[in-house]
C-alpha positions as YAML, in Angstrom:
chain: A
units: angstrom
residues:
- id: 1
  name: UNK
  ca: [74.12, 130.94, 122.15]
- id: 2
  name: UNK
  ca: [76.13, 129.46, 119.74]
- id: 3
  name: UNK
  ca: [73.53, 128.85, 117.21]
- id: 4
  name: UNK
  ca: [72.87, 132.64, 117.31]
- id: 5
  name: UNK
  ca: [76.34, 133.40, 116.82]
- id: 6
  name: UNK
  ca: [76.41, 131.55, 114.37]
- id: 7
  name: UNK
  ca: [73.92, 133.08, 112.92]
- id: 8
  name: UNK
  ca: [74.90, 136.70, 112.98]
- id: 9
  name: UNK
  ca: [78.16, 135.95, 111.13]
- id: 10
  name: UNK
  ca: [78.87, 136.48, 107.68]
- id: 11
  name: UNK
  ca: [77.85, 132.93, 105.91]
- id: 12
  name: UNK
  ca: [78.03, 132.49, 102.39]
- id: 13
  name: UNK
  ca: [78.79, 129.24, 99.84]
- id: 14
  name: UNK
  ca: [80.58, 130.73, 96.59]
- id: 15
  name: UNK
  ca: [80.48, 127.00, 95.23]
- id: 16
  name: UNK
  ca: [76.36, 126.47, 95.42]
- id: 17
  name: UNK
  ca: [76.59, 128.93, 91.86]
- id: 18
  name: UNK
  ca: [77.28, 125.47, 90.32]
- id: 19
  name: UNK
  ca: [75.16, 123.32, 92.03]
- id: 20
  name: UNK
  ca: [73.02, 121.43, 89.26]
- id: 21
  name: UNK
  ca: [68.97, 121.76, 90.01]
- id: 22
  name: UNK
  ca: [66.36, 120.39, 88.07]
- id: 23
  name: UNK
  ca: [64.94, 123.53, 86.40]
- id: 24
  name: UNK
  ca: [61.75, 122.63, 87.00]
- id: 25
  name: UNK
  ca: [60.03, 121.79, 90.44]
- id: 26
  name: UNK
  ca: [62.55, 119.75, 93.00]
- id: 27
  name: UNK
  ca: [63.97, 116.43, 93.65]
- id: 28
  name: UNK
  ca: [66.61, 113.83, 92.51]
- id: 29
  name: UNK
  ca: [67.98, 114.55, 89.20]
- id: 30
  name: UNK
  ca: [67.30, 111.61, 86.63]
- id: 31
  name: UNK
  ca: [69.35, 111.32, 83.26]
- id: 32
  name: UNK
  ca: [65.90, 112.57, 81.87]
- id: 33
  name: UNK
  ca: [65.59, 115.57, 84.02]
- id: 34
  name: UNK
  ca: [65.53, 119.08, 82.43]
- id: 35
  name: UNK
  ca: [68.41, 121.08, 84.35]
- id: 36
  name: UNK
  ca: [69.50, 124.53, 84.98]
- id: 37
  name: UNK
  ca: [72.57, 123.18, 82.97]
- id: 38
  name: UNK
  ca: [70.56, 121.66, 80.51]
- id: 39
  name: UNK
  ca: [68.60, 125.01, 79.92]
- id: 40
  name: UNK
  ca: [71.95, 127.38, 79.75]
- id: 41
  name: UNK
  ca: [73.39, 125.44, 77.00]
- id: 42
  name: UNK
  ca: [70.38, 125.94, 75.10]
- id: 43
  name: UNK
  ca: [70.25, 129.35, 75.78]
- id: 44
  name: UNK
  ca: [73.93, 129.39, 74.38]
- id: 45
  name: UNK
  ca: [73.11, 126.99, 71.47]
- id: 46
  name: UNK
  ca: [70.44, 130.30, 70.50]
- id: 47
  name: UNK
  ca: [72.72, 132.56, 70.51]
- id: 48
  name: UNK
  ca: [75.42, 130.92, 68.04]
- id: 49
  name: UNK
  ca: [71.82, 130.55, 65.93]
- id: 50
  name: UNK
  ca: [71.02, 134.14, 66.82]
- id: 51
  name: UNK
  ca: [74.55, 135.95, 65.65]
- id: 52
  name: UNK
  ca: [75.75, 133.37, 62.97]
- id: 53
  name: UNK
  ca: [72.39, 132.54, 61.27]
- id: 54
  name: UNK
  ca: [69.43, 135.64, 61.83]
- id: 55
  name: UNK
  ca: [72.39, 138.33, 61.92]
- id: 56
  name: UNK
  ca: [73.50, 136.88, 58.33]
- id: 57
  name: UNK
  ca: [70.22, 136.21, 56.43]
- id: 58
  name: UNK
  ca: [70.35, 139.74, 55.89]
- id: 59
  name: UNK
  ca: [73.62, 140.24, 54.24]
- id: 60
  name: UNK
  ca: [74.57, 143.66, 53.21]
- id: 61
  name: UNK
  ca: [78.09, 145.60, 51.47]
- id: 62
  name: UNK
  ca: [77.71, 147.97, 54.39]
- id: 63
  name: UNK
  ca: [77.06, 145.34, 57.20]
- id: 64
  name: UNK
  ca: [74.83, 146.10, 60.72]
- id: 65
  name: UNK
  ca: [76.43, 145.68, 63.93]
- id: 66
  name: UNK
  ca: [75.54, 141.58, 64.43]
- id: 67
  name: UNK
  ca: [76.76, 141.02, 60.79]
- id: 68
  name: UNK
  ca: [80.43, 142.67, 61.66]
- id: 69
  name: UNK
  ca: [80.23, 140.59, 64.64]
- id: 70
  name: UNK
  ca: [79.43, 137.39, 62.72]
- id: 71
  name: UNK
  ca: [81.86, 138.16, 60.26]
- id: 72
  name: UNK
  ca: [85.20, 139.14, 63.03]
- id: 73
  name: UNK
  ca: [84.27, 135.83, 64.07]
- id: 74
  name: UNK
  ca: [84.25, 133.98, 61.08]
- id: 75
  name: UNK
  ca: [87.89, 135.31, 59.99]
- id: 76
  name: UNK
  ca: [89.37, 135.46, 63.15]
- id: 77
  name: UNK
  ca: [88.42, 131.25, 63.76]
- id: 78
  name: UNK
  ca: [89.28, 130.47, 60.03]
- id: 79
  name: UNK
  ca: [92.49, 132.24, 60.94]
- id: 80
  name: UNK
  ca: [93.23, 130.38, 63.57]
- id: 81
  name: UNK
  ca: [93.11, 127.39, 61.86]
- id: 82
  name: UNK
  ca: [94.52, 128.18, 58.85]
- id: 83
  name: UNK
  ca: [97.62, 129.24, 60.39]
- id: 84
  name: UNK
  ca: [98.10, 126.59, 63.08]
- id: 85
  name: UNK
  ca: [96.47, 123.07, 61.37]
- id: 86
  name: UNK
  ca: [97.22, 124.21, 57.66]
- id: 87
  name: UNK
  ca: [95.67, 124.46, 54.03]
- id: 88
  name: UNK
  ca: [94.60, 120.68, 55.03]
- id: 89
  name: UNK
  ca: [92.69, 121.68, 58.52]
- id: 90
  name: UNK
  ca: [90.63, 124.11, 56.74]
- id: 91
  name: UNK
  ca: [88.40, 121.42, 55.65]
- id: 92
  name: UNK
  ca: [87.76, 120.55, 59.41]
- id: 93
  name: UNK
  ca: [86.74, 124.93, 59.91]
- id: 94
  name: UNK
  ca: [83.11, 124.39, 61.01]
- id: 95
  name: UNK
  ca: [83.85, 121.47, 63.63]
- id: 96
  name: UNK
  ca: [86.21, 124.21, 65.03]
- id: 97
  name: UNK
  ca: [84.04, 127.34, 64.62]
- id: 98
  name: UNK
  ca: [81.42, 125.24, 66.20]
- id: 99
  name: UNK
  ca: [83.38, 124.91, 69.02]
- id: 100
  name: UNK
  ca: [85.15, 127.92, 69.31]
- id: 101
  name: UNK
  ca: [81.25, 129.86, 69.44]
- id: 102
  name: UNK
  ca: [79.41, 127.40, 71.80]
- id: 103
  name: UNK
  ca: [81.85, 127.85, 74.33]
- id: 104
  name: UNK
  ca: [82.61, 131.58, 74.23]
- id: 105
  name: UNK
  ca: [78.85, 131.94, 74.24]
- id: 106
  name: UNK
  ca: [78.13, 130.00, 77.13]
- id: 107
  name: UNK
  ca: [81.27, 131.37, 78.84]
- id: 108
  name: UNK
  ca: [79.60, 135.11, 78.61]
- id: 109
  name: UNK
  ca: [76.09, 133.77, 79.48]
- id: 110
  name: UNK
  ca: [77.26, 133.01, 82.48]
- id: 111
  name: UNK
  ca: [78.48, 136.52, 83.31]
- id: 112
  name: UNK
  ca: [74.58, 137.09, 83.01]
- id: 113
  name: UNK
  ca: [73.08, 137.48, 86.57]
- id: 114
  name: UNK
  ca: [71.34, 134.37, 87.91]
- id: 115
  name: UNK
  ca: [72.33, 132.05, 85.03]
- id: 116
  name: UNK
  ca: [74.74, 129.38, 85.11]
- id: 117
  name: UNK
  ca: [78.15, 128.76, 83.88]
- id: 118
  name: UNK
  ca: [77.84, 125.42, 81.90]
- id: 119
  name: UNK
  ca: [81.42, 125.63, 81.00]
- id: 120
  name: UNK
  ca: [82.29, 125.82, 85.11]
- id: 121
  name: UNK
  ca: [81.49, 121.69, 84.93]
- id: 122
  name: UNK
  ca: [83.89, 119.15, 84.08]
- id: 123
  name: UNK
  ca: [80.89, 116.75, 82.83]
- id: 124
  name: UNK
  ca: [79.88, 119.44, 80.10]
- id: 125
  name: UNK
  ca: [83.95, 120.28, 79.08]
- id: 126
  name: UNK
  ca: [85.18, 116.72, 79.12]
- id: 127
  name: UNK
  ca: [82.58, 115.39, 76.74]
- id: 128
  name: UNK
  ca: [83.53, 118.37, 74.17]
- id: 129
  name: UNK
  ca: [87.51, 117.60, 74.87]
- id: 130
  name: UNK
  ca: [86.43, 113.28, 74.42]
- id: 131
  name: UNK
  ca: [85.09, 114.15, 71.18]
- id: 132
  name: UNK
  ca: [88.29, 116.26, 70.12]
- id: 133
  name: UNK
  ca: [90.53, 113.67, 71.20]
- id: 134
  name: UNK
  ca: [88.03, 110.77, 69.40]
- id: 135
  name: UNK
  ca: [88.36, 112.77, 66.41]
- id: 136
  name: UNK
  ca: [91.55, 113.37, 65.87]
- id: 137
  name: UNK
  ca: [92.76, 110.11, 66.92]
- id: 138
  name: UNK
  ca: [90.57, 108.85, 64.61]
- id: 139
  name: UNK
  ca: [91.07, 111.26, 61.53]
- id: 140
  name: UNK
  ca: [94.72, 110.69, 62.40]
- id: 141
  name: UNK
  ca: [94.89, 106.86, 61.24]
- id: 142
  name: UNK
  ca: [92.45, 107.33, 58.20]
- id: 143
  name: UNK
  ca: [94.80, 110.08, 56.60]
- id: 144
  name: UNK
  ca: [97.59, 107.73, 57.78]
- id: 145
  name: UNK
  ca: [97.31, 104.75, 58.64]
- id: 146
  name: UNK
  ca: [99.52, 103.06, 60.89]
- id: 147
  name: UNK
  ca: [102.47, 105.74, 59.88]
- id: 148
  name: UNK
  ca: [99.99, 107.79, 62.50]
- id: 149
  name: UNK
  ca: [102.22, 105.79, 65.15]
- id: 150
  name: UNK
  ca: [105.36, 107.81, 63.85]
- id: 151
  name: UNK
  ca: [103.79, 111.15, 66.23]
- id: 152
  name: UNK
  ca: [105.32, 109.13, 69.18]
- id: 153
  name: UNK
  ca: [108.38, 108.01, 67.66]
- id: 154
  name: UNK
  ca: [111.01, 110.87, 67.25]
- id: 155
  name: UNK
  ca: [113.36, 110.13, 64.82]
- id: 156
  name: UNK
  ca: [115.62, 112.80, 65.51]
- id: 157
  name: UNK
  ca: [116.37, 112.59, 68.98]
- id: 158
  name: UNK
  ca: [119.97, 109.80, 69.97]
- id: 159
  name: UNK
  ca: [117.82, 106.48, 69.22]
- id: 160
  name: UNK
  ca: [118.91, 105.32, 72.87]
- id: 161
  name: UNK
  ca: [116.59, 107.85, 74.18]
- id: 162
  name: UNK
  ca: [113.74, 107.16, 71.69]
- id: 163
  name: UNK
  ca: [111.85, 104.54, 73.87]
- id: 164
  name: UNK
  ca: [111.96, 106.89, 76.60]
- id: 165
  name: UNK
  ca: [110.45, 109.59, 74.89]
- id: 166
  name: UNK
  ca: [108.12, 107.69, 72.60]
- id: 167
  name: UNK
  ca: [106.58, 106.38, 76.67]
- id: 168
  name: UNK
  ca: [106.44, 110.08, 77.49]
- id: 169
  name: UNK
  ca: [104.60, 110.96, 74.17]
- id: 170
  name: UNK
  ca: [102.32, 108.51, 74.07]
- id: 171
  name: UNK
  ca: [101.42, 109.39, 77.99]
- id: 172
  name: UNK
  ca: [100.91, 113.11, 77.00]
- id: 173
  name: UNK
  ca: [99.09, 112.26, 74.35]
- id: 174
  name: UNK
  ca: [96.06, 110.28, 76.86]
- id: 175
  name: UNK
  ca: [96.19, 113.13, 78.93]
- id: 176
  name: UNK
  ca: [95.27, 115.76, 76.35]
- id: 177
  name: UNK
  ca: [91.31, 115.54, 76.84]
- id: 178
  name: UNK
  ca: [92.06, 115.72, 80.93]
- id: 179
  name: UNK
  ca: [94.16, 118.86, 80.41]
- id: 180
  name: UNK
  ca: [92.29, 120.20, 77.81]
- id: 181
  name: UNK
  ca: [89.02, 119.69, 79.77]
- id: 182
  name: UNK
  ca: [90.03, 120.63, 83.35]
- id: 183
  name: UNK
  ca: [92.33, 123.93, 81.61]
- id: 184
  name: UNK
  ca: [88.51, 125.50, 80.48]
- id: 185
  name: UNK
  ca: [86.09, 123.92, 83.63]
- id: 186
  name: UNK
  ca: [89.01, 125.32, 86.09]
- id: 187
  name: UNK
  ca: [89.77, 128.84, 84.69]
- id: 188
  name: UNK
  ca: [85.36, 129.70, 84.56]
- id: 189
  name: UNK
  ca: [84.62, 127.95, 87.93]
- id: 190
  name: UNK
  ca: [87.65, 129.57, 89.91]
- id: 191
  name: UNK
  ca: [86.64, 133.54, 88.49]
- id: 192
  name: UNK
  ca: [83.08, 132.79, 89.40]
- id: 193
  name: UNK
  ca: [83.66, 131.73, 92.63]
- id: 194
  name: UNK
  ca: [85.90, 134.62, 93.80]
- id: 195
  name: UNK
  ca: [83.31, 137.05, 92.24]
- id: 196
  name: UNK
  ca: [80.56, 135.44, 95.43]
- id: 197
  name: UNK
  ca: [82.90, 135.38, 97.88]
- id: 198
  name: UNK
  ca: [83.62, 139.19, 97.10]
- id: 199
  name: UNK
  ca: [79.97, 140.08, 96.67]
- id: 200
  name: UNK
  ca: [79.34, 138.46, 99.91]
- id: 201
  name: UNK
  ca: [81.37, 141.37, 101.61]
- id: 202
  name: UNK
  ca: [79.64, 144.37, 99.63]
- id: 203
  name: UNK
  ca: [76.55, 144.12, 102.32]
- id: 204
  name: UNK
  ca: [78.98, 144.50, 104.75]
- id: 205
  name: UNK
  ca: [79.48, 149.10, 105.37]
- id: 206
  name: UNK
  ca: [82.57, 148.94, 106.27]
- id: 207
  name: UNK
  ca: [84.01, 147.34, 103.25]
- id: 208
  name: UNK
  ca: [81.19, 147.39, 101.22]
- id: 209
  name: UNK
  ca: [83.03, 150.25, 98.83]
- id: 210
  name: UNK
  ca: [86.04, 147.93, 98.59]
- id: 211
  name: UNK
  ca: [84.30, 145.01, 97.86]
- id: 212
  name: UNK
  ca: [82.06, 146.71, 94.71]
- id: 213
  name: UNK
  ca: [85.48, 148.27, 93.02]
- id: 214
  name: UNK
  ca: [86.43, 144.51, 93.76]
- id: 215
  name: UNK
  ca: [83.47, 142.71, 91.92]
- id: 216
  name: UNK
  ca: [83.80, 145.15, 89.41]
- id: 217
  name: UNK
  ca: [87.12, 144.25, 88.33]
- id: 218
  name: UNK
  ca: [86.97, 141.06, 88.67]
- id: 219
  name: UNK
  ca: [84.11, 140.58, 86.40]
- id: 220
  name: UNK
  ca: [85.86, 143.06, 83.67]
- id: 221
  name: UNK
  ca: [88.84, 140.31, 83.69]
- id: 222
  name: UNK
  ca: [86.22, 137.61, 83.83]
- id: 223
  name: UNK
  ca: [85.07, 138.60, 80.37]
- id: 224
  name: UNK
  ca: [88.27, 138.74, 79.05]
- id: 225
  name: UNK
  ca: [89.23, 135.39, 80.29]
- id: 226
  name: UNK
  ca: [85.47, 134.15, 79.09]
- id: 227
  name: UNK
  ca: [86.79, 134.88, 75.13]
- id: 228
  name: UNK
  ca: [90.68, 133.46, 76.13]
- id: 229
  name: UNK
  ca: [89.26, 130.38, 77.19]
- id: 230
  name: UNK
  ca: [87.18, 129.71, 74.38]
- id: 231
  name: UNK
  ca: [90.47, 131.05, 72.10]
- id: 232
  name: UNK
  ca: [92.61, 128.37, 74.16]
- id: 233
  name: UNK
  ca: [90.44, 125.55, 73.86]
- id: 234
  name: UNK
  ca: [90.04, 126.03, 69.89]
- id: 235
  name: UNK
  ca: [93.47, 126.37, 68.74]
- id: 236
  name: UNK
  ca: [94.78, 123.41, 71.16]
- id: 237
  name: UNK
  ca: [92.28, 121.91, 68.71]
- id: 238
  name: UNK
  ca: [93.92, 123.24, 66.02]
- id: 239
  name: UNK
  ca: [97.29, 121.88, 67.34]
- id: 240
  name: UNK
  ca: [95.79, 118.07, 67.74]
- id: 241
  name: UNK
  ca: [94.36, 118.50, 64.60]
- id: 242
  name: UNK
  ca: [97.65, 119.42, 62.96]
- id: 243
  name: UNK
  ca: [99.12, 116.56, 64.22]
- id: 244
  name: UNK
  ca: [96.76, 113.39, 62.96]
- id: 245
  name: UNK
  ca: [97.12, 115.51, 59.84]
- id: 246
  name: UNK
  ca: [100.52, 115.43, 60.00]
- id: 247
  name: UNK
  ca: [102.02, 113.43, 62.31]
- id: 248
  name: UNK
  ca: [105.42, 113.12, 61.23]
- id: 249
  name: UNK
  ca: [108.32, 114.86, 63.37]
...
């Protein structure tokens, strides 16, 4: 009796969307294995090739509709950095623009049904926010040298407090790729998973109506949150960049 109850109720996993399967056939996952994740990424690696490299060859003074697109992107990124790194972070565009169109590309291929969200796992976010952090840390002590050490030190805060809040700085400053990872893996797993456990209610009559105006709604907000998360992780970029550029307070 009680396995037949269990049964008839209403059993769903929102969380199995992120499950990572080989892609093909079955069984353990090796560091060789060819993934669902593995595949999506690809698929979003195509179309950054797709919109910023076949929409372009073609360039025309009265551009199509891919070429505007390519283009809004272009200016809006070099923007972005422009105004928040500087003249001197303009040099660093393409690492940023890289970025900035992997991730809002995989973000709305996974608003595709039955793909997956790459961006919804910390393994795939943390590696891109590692290599941010490695790079800046880095870039910041080539432009600088040891002067680099002067971002933790600020110079115009009472010097008895100066210790204290070179500690705190230099702690903030390690947890940037945890934030910065978990921010982006956190926002795309959280709207995906309320989107199941909503669609698992539109077979049921009764709320079925409820549940579709639901879904609906959720996914509109979904793809705005899909470009606002790739926006967010780029110009926090844009902030450590400015910062091993310039590092003085």
């Amino acid at each position: 009796m009680a396995s037949e109850a269990k049964s008839e109720g209403l059993v769903f996993h929102p969380m199995d969307q992120f499950i990572v399967k080989p892609f093909f056939g079955s069984g353990s996952i090796e560091f060789y294995t060819f993934t669902n994740a593995a595949f999506w990424m690809m698929i979003s690696v195509v179309m950054v090739i797709v919109l910023l490299v076949l929409a372009t060859s073609r360039r025309s003074i009265v551009p199509s509709r891919a070429q505007s697109l390519a283009e809004l992107a272009y200016g809006f990124v070099y923007k972005m950095v422009e105004d928040v790194a500087g003249k001197d972070g303009v040099a660093y565009f393409p690492y940023i623009m890289t970025l900035f169109m992997f991730i809002v590309c995989a973000n709305f291929a996974g608003l595709l049904p039955m793909s997956f969200t790459t961006t919804s796992h910390i393994a795939v976010t943390a590696v891109m926010a590692m290599l941010v952090f490695l790079s800046v840390t880095i870039l910041g002590f080539v432009k600088n040298g040891a002067s680099f050490l002067s971002l933790f030190w600020i110079s115009s805060a009472p010097l008895p407090l100066r210790p204290i809040l070179a500690l705190i700085e230099v702690i903030s400053y390690f947890v940037r790729p945890i934030s910065h990872s978990i921010r982006l893996a956190g926002n795309m797993m959280a709207g995906h998973a309320v989107i199941k456990v909503f669609a698992a209610f539109a077979g049921v009559a009764l709320i079925a109506p409820l549940s579709i105006v639901a879904i609906t709604a959720i996914y509109a907000l979904e793809v705005l949150v899909s470009f606002i998360q790739a926006y967010v992780f780029a110009i926090l970029t844009c902030v450590y960049l400015k910062d091993a550029l310039h590092p003085h307070h």
